[in-house]
Each structure stands twice: as C-alpha cells, then as structure tokens.
PDB file of N, CA, C and O in Angstrom:
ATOM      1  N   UNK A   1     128.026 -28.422  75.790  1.00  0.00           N
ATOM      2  CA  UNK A   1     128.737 -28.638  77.038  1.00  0.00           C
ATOM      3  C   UNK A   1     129.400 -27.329  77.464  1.00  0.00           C
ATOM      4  O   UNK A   1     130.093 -26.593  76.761  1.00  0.00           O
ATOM      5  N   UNK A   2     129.064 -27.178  78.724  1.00  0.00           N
ATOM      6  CA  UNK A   2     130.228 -25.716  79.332  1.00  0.00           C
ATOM      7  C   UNK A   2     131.179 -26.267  79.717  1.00  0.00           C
ATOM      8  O   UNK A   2     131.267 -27.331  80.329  1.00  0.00           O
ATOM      9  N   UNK A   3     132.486 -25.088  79.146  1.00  0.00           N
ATOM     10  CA  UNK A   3     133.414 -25.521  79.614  1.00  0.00           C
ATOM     11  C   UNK A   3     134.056 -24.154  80.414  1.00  0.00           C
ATOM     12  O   UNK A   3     133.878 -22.979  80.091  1.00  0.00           O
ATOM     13  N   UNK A   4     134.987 -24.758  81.742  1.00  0.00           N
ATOM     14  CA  UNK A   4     135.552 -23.637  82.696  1.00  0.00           C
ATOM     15  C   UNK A   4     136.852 -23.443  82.517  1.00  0.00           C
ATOM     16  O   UNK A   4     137.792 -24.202  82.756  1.00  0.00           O
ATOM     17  N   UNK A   5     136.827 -21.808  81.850  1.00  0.00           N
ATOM     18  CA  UNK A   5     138.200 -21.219  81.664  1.00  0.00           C
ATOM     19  C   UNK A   5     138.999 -21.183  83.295  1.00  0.00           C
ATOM     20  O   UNK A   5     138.744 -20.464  84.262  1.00  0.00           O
ATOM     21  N   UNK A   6     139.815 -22.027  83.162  1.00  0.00           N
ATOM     22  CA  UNK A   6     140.774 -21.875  84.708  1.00  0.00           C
ATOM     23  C   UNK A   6     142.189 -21.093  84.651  1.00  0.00           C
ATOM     24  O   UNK A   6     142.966 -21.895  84.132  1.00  0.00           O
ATOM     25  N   UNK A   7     142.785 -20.061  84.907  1.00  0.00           N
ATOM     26  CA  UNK A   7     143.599 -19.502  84.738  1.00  0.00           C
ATOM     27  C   UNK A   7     144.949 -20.326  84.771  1.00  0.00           C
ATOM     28  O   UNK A   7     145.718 -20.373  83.811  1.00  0.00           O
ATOM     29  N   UNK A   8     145.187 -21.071  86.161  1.00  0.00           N
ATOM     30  CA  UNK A   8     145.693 -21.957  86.211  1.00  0.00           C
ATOM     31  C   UNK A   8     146.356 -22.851  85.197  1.00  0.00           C
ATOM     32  O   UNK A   8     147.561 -23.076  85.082  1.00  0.00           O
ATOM     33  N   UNK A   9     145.227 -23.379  84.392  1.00  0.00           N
ATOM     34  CA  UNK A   9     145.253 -24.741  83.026  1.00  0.00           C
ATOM     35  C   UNK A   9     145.372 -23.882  82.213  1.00  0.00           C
ATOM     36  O   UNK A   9     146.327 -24.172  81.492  1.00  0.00           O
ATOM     37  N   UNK A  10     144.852 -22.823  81.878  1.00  0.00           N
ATOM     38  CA  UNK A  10     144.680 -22.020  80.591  1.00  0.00           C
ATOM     39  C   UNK A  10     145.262 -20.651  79.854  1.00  0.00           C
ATOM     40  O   UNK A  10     145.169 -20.356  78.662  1.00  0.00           O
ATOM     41  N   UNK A  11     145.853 -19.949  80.864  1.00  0.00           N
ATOM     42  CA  UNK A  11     146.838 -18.877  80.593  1.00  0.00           C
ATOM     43  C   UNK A  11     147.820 -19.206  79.369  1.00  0.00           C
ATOM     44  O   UNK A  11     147.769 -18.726  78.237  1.00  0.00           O
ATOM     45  N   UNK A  12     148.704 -20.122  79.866  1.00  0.00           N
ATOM     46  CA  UNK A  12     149.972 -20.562  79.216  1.00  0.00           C
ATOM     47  C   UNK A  12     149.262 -20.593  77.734  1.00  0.00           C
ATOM     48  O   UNK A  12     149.627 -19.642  77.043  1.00  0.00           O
ATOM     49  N   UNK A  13     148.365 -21.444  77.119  1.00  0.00           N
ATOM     50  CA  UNK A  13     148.446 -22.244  76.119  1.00  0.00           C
ATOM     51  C   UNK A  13     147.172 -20.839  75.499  1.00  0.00           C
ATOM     52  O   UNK A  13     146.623 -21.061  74.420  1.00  0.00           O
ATOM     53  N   UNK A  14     146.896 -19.793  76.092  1.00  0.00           N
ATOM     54  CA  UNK A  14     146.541 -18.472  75.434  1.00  0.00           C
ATOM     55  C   UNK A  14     147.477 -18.000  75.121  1.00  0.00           C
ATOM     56  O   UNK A  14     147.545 -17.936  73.893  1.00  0.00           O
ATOM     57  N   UNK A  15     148.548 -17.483  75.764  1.00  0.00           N
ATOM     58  CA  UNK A  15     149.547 -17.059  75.572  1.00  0.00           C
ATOM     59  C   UNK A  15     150.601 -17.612  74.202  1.00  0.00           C
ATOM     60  O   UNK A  15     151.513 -17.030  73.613  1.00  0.00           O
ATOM     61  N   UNK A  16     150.058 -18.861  74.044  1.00  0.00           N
ATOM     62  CA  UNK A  16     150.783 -19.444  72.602  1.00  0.00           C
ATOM     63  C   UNK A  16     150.352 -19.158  71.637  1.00  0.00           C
ATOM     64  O   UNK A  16     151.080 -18.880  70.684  1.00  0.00           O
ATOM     65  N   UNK A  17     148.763 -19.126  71.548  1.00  0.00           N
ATOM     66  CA  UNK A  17     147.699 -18.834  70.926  1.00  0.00           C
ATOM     67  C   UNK A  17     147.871 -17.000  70.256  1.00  0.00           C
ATOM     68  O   UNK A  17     148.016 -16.601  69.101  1.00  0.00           O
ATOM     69  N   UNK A  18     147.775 -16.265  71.535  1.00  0.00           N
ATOM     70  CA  UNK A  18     148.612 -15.207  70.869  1.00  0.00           C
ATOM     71  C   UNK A  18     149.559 -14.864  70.245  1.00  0.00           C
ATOM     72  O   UNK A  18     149.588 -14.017  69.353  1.00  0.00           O
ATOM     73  N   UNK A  19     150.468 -15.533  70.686  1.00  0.00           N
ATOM     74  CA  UNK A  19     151.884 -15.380  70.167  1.00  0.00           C
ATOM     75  C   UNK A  19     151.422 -15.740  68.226  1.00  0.00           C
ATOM     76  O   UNK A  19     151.629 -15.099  67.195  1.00  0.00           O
ATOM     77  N   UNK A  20     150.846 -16.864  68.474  1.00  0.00           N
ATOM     78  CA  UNK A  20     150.344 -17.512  67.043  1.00  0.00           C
ATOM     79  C   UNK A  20     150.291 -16.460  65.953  1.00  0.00           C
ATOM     80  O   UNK A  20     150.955 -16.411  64.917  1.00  0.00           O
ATOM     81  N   UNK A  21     148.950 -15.260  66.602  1.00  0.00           N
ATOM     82  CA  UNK A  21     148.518 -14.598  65.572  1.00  0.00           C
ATOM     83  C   UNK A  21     149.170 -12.633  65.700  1.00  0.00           C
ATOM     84  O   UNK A  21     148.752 -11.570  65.241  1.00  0.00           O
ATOM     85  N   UNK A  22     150.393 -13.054  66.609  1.00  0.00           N
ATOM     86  CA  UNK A  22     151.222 -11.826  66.769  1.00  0.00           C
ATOM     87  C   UNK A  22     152.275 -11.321  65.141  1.00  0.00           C
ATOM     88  O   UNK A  22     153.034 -11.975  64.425  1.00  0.00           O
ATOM     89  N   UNK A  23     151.938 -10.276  65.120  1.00  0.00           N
ATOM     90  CA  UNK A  23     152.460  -9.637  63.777  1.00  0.00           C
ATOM     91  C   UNK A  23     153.982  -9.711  63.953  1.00  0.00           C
ATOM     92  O   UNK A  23     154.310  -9.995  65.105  1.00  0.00           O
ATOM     93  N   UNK A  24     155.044  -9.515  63.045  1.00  0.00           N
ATOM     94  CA  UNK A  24     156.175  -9.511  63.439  1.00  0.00           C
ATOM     95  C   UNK A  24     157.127  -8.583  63.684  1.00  0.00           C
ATOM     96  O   UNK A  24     158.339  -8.612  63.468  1.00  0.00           O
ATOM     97  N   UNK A  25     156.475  -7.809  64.133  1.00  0.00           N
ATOM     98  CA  UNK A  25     157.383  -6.716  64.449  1.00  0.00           C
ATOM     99  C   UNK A  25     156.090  -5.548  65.097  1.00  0.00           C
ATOM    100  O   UNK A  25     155.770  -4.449  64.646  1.00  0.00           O
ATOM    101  N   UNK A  26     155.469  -6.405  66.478  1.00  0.00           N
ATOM    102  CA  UNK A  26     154.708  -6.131  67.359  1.00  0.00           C
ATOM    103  C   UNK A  26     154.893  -4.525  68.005  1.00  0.00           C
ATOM    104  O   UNK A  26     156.025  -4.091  68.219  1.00  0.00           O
ATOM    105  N   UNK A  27     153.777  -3.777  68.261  1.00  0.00           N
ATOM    106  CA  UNK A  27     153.958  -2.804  68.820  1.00  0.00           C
ATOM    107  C   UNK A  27     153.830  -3.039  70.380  1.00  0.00           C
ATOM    108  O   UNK A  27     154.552  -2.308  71.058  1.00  0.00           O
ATOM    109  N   UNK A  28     153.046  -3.920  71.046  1.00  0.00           N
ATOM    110  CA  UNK A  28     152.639  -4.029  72.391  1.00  0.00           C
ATOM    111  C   UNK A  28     151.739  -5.403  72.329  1.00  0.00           C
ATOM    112  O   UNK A  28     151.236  -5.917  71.330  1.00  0.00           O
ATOM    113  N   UNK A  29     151.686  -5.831  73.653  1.00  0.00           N
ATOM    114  CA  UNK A  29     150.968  -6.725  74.059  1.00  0.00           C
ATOM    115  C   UNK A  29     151.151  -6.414  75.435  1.00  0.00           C
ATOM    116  O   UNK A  29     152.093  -6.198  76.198  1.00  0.00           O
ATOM    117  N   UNK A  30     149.515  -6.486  75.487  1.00  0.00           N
ATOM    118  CA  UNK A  30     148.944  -6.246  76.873  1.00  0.00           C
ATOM    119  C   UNK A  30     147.951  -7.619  77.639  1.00  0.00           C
ATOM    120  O   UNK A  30     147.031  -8.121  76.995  1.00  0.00           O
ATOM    121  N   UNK A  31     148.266  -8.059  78.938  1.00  0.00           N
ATOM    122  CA  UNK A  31     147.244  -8.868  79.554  1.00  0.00           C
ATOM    123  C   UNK A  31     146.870  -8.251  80.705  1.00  0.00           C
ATOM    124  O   UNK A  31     147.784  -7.745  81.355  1.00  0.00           O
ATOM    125  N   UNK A  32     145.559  -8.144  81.204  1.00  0.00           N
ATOM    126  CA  UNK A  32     144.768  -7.610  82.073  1.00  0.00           C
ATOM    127  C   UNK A  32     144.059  -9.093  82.968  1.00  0.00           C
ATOM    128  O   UNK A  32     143.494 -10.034  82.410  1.00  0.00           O
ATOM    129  N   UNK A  33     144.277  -8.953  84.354  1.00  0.00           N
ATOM    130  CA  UNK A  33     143.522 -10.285  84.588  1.00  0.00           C
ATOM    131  C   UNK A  33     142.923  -9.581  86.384  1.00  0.00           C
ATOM    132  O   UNK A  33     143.162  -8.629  87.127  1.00  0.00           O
ATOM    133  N   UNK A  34     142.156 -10.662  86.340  1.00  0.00           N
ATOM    134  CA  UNK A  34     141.116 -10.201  87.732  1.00  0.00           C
ATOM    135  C   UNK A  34     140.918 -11.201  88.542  1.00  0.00           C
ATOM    136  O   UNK A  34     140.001 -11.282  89.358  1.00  0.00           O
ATOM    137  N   UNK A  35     141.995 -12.204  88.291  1.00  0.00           N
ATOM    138  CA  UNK A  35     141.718 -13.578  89.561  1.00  0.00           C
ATOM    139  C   UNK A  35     142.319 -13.442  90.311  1.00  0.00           C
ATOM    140  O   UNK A  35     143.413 -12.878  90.284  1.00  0.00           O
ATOM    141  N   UNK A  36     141.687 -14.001  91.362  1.00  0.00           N
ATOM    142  CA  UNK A  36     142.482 -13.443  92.719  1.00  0.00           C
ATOM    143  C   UNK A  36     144.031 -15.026  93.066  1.00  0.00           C
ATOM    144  O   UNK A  36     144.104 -16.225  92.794  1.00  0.00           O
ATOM    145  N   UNK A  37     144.543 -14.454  93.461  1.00  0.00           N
ATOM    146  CA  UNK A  37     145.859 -15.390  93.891  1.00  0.00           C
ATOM    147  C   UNK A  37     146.620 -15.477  92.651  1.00  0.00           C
ATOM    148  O   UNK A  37     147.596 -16.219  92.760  1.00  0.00           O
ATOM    149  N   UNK A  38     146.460 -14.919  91.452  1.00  0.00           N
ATOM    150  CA  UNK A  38     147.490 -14.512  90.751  1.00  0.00           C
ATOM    151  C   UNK A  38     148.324 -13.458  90.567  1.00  0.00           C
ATOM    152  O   UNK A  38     147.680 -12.494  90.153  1.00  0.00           O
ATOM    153  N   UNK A  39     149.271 -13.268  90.673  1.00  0.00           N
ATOM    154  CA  UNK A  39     150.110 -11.994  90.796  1.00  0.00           C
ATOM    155  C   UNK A  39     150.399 -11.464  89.364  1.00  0.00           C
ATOM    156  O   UNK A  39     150.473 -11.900  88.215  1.00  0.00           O
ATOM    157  N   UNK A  40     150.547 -10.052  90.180  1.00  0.00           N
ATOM    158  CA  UNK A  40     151.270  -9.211  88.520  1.00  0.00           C
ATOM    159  C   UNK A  40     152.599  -9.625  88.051  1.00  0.00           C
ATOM    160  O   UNK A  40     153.039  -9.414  86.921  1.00  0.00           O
ATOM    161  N   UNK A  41     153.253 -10.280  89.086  1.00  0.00           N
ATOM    162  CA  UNK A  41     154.597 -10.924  88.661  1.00  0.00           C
ATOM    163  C   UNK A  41     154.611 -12.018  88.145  1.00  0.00           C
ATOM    164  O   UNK A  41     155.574 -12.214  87.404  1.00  0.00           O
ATOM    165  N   UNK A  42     153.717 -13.029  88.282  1.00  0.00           N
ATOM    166  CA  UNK A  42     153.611 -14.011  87.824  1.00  0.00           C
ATOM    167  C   UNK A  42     152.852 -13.818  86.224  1.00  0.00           C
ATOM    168  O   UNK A  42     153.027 -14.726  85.412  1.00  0.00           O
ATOM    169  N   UNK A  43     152.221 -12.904  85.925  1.00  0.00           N
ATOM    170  CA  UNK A  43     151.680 -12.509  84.694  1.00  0.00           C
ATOM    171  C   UNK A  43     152.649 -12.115  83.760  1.00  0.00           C
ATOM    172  O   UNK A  43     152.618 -12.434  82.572  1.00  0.00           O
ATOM    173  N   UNK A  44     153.800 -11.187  84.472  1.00  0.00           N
ATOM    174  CA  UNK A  44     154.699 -11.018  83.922  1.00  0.00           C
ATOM    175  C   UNK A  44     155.791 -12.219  83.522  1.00  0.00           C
ATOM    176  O   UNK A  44     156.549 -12.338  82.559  1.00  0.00           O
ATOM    177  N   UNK A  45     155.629 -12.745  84.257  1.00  0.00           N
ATOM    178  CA  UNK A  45     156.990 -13.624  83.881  1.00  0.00           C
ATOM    179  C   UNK A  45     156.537 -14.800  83.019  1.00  0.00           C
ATOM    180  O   UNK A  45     157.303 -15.512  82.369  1.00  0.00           O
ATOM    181  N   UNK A  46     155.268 -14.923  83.078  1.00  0.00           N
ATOM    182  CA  UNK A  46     154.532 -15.816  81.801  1.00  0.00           C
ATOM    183  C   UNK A  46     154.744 -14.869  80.718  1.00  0.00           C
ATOM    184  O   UNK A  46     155.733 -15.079  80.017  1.00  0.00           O
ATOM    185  N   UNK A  47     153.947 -13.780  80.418  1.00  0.00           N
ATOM    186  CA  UNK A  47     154.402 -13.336  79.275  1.00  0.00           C
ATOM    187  C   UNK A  47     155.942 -13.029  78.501  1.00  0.00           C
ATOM    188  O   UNK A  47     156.276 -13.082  77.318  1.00  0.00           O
ATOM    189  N   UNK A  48     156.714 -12.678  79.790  1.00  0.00           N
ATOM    190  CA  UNK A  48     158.029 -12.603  79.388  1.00  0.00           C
ATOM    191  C   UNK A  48     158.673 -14.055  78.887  1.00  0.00           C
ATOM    192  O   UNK A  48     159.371 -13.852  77.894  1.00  0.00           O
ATOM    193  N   UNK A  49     158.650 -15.546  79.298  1.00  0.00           N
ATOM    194  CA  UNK A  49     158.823 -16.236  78.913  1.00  0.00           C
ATOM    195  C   UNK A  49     158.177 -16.423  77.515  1.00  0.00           C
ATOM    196  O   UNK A  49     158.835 -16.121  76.519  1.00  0.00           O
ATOM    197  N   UNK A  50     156.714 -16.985  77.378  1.00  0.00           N
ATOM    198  CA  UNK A  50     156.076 -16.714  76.682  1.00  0.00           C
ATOM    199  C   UNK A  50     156.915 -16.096  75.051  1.00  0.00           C
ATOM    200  O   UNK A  50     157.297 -16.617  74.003  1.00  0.00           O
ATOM    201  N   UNK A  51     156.890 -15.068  75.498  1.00  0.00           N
ATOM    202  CA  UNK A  51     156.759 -13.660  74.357  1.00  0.00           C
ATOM    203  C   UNK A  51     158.309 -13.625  74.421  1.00  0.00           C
ATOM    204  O   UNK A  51     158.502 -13.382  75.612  1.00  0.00           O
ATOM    205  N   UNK A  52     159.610 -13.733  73.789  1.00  0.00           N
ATOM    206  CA  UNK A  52     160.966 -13.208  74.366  1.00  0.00           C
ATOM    207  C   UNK A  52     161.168 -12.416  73.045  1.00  0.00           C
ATOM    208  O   UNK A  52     161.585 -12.806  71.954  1.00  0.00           O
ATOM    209  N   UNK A  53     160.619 -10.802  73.587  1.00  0.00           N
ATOM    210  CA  UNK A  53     161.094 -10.289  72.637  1.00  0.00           C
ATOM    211  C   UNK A  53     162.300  -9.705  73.194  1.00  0.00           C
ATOM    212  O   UNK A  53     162.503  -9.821  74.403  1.00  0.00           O
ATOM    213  N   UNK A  54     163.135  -9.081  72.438  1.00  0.00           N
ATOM    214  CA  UNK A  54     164.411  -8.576  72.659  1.00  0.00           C
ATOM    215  C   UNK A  54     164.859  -7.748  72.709  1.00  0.00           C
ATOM    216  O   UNK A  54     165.858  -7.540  73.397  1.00  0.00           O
ATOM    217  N   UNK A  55     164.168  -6.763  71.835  1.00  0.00           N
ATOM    218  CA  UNK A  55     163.460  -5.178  72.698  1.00  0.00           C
ATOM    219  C   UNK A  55     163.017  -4.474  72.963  1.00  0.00           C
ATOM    220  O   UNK A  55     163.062  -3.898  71.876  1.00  0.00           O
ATOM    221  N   UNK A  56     162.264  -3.533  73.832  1.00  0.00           N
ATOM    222  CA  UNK A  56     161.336  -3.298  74.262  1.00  0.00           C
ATOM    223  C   UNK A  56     161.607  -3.090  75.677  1.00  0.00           C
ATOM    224  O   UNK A  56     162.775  -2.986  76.052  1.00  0.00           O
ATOM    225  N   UNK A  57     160.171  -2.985  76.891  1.00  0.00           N
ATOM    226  CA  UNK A  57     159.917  -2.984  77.842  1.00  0.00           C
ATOM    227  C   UNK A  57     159.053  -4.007  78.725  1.00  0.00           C
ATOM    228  O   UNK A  57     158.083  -4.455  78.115  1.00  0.00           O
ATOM    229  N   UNK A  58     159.189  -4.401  79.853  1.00  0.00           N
ATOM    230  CA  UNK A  58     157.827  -4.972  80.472  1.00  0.00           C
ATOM    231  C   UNK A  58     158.026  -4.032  81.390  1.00  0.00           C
ATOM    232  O   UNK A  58     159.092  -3.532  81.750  1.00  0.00           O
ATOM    233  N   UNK A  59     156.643  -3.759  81.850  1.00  0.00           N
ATOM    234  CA  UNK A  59     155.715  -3.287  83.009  1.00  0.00           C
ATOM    235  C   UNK A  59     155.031  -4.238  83.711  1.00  0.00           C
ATOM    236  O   UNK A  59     154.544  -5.180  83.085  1.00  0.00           O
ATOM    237  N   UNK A  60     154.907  -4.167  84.887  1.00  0.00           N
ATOM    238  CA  UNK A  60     153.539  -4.896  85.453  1.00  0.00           C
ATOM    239  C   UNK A  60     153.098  -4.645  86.428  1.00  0.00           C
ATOM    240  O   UNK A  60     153.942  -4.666  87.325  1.00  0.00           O
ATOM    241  N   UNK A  61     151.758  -4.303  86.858  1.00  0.00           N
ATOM    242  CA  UNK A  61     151.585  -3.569  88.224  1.00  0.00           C
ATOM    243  C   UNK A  61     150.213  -3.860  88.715  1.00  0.00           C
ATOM    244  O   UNK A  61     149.950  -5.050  88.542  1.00  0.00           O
ATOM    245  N   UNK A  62     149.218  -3.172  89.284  1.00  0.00           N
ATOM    246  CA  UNK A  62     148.228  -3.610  89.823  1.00  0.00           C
ATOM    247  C   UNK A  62     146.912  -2.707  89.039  1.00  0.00           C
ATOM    248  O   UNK A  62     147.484  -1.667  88.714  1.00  0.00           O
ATOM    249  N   UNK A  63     145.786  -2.614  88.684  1.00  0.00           N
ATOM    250  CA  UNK A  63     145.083  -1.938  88.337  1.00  0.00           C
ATOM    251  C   UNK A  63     143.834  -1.484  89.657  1.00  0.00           C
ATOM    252  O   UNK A  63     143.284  -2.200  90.494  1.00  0.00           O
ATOM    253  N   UNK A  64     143.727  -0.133  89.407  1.00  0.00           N
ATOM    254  CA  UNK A  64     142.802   0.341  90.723  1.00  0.00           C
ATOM    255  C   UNK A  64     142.080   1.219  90.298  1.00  0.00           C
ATOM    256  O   UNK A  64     142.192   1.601  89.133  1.00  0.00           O
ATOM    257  N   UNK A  65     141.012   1.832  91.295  1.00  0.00           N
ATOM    258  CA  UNK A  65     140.168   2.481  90.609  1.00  0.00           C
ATOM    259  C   UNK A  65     140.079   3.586  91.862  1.00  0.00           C
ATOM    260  O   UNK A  65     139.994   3.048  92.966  1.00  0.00           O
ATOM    261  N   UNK A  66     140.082   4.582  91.862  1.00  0.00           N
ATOM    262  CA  UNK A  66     139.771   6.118  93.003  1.00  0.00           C
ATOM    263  C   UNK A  66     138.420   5.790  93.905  1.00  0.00           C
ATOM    264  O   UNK A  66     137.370   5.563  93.304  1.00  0.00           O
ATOM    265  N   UNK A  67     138.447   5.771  95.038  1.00  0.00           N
ATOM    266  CA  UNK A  67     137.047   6.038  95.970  1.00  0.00           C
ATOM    267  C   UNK A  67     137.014   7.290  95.861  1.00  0.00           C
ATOM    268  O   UNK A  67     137.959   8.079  95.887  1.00  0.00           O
ATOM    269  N   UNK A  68     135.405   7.577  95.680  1.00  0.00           N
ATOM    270  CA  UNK A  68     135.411   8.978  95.123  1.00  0.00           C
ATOM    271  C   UNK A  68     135.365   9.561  96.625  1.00  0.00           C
ATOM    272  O   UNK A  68     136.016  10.604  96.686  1.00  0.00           O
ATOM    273  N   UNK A  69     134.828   9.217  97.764  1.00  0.00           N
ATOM    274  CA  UNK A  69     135.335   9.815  99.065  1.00  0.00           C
ATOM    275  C   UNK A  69     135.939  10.185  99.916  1.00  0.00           C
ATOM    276  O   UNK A  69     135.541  10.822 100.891  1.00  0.00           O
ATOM    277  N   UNK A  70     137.778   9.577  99.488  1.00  0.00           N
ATOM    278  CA  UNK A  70     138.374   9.550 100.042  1.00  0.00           C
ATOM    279  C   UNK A  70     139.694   9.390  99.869  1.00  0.00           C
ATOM    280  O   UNK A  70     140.633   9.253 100.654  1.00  0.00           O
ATOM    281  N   UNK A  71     139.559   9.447  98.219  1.00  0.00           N
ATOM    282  CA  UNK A  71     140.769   9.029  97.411  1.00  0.00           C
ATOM    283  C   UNK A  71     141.769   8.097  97.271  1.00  0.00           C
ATOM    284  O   UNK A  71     142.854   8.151  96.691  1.00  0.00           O
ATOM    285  N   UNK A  72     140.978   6.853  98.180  1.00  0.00           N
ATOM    286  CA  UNK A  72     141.849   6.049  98.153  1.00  0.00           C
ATOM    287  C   UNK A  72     141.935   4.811  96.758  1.00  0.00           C
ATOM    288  O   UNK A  72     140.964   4.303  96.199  1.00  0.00           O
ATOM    289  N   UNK A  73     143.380   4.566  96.462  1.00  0.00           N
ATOM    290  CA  UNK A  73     143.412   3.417  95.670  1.00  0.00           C
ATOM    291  C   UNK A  73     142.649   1.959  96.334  1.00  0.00           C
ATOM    292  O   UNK A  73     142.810   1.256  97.332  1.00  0.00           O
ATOM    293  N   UNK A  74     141.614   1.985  94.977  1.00  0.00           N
ATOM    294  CA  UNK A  74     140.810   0.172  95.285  1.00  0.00           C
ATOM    295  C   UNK A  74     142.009  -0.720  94.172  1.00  0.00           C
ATOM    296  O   UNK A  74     142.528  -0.200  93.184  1.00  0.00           O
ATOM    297  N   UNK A  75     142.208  -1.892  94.562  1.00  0.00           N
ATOM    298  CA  UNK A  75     142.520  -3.333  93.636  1.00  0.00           C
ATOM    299  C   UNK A  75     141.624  -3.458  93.239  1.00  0.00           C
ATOM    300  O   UNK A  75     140.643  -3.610  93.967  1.00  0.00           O
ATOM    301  N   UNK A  76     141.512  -3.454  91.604  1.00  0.00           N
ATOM    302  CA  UNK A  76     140.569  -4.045  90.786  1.00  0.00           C
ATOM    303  C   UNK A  76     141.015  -5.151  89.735  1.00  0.00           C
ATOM    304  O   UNK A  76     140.293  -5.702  88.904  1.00  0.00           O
ATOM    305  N   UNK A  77     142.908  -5.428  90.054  1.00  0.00           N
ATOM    306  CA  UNK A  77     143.097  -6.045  88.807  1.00  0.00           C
ATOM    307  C   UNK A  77     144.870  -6.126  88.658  1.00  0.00           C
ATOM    308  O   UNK A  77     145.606  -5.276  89.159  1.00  0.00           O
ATOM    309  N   UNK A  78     145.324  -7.221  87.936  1.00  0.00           N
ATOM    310  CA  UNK A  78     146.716  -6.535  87.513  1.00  0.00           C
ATOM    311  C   UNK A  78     146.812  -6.251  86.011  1.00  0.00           C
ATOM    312  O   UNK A  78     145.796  -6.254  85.317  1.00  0.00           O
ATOM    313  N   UNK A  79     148.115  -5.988  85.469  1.00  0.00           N
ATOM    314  CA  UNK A  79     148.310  -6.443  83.897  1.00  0.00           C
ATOM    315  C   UNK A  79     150.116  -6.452  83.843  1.00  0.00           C
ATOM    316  O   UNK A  79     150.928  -6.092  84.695  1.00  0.00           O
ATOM    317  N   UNK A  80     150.260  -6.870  82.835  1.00  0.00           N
ATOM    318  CA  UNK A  80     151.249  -7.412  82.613  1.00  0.00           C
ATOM    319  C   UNK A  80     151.368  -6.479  80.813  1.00  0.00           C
ATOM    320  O   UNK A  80     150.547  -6.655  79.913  1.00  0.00           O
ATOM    321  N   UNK A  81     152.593  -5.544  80.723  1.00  0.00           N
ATOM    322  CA  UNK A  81     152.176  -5.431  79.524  1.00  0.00           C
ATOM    323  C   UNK A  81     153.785  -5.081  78.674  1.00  0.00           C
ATOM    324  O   UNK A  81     154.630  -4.596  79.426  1.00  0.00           O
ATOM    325  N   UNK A  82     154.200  -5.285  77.283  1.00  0.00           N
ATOM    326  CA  UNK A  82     155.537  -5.382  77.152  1.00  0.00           C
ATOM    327  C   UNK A  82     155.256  -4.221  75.956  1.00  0.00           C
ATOM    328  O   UNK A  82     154.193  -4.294  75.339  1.00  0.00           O
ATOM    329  N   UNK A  83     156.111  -3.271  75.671  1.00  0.00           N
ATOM    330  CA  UNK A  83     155.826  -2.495  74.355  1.00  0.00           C
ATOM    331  C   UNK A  83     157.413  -1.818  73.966  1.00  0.00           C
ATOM    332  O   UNK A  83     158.305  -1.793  74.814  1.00  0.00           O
ATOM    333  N   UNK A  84     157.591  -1.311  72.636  1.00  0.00           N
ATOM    334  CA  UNK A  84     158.711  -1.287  71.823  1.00  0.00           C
ATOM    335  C   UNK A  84     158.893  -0.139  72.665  1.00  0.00           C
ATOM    336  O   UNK A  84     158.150   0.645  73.255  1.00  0.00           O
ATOM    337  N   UNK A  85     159.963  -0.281  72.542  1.00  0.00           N
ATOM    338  CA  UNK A  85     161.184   1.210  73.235  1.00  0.00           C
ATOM    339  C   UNK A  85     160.726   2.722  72.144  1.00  0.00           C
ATOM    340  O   UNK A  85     161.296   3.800  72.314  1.00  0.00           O
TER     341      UNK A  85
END
C-alpha cells in the first residue's frame, strides 16, 4: 500500500521521532522543507516547541539559489535550524 507523507499530519510526530533518537547533549538540528504554504516561521516554531533546548540558537530563513543571469535570489525552500552557542 502507498502511503502519502502530508506535511500537515506528519511534521509534528517526525519531529518526536527525532527528538527520540537525539543524543544528549546535541550539536544542531536542522529541517529543510520545500512545501509550498508552509512557512519558515512556522518550521521554526514547531521545532522550537518540539525541541526546548535551553541553549543555543534558532535561525530560520528561506533557501535560494543565484540566476546565473542576473543574480537574482530564486525560493527554493526554507529551514528551520537550532545549534549550540
């Protein structure tokens, strides 16, 4: 049977899943995602809930890639990513 990963239904309960097999005294965790109508803020604030580490950093921003003609920034993506001070 196929089954359809929905970001929606399925983020959260990855995010536990990681947490699961996260070492304890983590250097970084990074999520990268490419669906559209999800935000980098909303990635963030799942992982920040998610994940409450206590210290460290989050980042979260958009991922892009250079037109080689013209230099402009393309959207290819966000991530969401938290790492030790």
């Amino acid at each position: 049977e196929r089954e359809l990963w929905k970001i929606e239904d399925d983020f959260l309960p990855l995010l536990a899943l990681c947490k699961e097999v996260l070492s304890d005294k983590p250097l970084f965790f990074l999520v990268n995602g490419y669906a559209s109508g999800y935000s980098a803020i909303a990635y963030g604030n799942n992982l920040h809930e998610m994940l409450p580490l206590d210290s460290g950093t989050f980042e979260i921003g958009e991922l892009t890639i250079t037109e080689s003609k013209s230099e402009r920034l393309l959207p290819c993506g966000i991530f969401a990513r938290w790492k030790t001070s």
